[in-house]
N, C-alpha and C positions, 0 to 999 in steps of 0.2 A: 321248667323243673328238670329236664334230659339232660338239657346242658350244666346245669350244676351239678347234677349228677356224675357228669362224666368229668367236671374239673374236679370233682374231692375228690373220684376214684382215682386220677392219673396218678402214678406213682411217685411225682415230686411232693404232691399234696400228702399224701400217707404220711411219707419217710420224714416231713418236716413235721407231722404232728406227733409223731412216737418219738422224733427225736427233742422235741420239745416237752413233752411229758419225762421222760426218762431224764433230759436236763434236769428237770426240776426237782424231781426226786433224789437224783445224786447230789445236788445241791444242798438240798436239807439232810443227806446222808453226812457231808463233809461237815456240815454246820453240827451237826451232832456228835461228830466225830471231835471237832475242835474243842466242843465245850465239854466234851468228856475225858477227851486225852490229853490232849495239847495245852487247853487253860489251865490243868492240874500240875502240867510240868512250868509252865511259868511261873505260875501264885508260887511254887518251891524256889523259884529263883527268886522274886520281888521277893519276895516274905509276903504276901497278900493271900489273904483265905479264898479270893475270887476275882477273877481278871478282869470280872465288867464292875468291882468296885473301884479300879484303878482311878482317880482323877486329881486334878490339881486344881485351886481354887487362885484368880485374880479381881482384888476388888470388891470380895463375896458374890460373885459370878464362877459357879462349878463346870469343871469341866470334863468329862467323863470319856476320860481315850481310851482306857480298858473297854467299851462300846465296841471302838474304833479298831482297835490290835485285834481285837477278836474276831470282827468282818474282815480287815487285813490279813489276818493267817487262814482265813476261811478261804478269799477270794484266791492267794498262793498257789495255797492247796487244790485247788479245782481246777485254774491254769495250768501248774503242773502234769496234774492227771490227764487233763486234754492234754497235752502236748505231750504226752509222753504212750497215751491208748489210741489217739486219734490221728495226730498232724507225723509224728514220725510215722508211724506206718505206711498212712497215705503216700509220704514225700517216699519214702522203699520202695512204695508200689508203683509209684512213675517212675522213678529212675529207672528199676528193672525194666520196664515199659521199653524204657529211651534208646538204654542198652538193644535191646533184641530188636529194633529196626535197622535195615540193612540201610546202608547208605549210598552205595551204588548197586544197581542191582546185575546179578550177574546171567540170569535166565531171561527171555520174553516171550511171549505167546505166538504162535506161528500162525500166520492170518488165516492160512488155509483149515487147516486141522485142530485149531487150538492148544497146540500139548507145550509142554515149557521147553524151547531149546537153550543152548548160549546164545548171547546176544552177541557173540560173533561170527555164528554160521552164517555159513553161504547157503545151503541145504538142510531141511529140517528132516530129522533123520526116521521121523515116524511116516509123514507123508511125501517125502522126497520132493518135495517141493522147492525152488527157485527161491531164495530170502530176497528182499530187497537191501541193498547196498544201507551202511549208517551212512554214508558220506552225503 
């Protein structure tokens, strides 16, 4: 029982269950959102009093894609929003990241003393100490 204990507690376990609650919720926000805003502006377009009456019949077999357009603008809408609350930031937040690693570096630690010189001294100028050669 410690050990299960201690895998819900670790913190990927958490952040995947809030974020899968919170999914879910914004989910049916969006799904609400569509059938309250979005299917009202379409039925104005079609001429249709409601978008999930939208269907077309072959054969007397019905087909019912206002269903379908209404999942379709739902699932859009929520790809969108992640990609525009979540994936662009993220991808901001590593580039900045990328940016401010130095790529050569211009200090090193002085074996003796520790403290950062250039890494082209001959003598480290806090403990006057002897560098070793790069060569």
């Amino acid at each position: 029982m410690k050990d299960f204990r201690e895998f819900v507690l670790r913190g990927n376990v958490v952040d995947l269950a809030v974020a899968l609650v919170i999914g879910a919720v914004f989910g049916s926000l969006v799904t609400a959102f569509v059938g309250a805003f979005i299917s009202p502006l379409v039925a104005l377009v079609t001429g249709q009093v409601n978008i999930e009456s939208l269907t077309f019949t072959i054969a007397s077999a019905q087909f019912p894609y206002g269903l379908f357009l209404e999942a379709l603008l739902t699932f859009v809408l929520v790809a969108l929003a992640v990609f525009f609350v979540v994936v662009k930031p993220i991808n901001s937040l590593r580039e900045r990241q990328r940016r401010g690693e130095a790529v050569d570096p211009t200090t090193k630690p002085c074996p003796e003393c520790l403290s950062e010189i250039p890494v082209e001294a001959r003598r480290c100028a806090f403990c006057t100490s002897q560098q070793p050669s790069a060569a």
